[in-house]
Kinemage of the C-alpha trace (Angstrom):
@kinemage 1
@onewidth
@group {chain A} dominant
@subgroup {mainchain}
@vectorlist {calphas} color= white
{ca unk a 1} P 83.972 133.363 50.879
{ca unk a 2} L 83.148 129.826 52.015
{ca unk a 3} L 80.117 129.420 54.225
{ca unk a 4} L 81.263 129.383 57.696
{ca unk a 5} L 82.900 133.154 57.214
{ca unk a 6} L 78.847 133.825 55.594
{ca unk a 7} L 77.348 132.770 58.887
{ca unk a 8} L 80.034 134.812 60.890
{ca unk a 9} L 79.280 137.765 58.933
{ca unk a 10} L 75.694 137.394 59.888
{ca unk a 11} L 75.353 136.665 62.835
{ca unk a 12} L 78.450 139.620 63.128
{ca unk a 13} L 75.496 141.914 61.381
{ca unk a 14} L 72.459 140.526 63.778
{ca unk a 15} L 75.156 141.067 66.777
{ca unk a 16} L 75.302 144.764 65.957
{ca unk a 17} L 71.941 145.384 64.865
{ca unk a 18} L 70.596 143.964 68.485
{ca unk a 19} L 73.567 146.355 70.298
{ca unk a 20} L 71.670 149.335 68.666
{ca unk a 21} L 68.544 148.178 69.780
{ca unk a 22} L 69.191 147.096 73.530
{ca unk a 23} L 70.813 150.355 73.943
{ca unk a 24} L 67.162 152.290 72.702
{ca unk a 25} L 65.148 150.279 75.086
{ca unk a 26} L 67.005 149.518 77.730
{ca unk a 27} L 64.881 151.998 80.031
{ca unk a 28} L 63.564 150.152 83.259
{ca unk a 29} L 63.347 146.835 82.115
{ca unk a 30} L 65.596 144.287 83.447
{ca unk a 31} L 69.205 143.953 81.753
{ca unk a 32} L 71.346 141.099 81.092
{ca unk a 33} L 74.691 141.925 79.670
{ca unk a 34} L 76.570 139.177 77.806
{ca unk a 35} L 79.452 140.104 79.762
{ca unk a 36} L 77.829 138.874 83.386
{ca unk a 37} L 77.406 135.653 81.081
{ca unk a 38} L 81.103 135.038 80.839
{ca unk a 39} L 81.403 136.376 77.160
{ca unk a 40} L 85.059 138.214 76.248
{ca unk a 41} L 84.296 140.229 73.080
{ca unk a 42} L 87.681 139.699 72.106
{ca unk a 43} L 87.707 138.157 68.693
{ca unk a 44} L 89.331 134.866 69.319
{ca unk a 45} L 86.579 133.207 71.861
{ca unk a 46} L 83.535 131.673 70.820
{ca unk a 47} L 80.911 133.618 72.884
{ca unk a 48} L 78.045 131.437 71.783
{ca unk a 49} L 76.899 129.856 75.318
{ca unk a 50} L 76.897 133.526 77.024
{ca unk a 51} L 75.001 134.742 74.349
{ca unk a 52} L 72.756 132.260 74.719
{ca unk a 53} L 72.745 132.154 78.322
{ca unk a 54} L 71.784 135.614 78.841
{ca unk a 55} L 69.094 135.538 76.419
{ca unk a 56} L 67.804 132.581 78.238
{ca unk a 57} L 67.775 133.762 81.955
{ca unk a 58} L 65.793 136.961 79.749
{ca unk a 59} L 63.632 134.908 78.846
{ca unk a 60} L 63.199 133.435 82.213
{ca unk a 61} L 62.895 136.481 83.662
{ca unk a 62} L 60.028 137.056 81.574
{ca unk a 63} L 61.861 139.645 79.357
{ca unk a 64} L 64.144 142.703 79.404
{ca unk a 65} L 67.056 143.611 77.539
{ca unk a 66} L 69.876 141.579 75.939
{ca unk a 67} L 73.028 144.508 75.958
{ca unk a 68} L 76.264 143.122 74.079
{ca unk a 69} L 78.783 145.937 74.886
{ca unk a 70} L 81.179 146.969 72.335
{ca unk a 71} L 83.879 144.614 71.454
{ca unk a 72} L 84.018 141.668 68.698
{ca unk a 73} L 81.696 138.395 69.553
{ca unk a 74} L 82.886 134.948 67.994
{ca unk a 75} L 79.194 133.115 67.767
{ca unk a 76} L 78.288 129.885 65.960
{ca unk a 77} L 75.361 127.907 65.421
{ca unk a 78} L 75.300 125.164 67.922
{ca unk a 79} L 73.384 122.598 69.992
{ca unk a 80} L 74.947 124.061 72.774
């Protein structure tokens, strides 16, 4: 496996691991879905920006949660 396809993979396992998590503690704190972001889940576009938009206007917001609804997120590190 070269090293692009190693990063996928992890940031494929991270992806899934925060899913997990934002669905636990969503609660009532504020939620910001990748998907209001502009990101498709679909496998074959890079989802990166939304991603990091939505964590961003979380931040912003002064936290919250970060859902990433089922489907398959293309992410890369970037200097977006």
């Amino acid at each position: 496996m070269n090293t692009n396809k190693n990063s996928m993979l992890v940031v494929m396992a991270l992806m899934t691991l925060l899913v997990g998590s934002a669905t636990l503690q969503a609660g009532d704190a504020q939620v910001f879905s990748v998907r209001d972001f502009g990101a498709q889940g679909d496998g074959e576009n890079l989802d990166t920006k939304a991603i990091q938009d939505a964590f961003d206007k979380c931040g912003k917001a002064g936290g919250g949660t970060v859902v990433i609804p089922k489907g398959t997120y293309l992410s890369a590190l970037s200097d977006l």
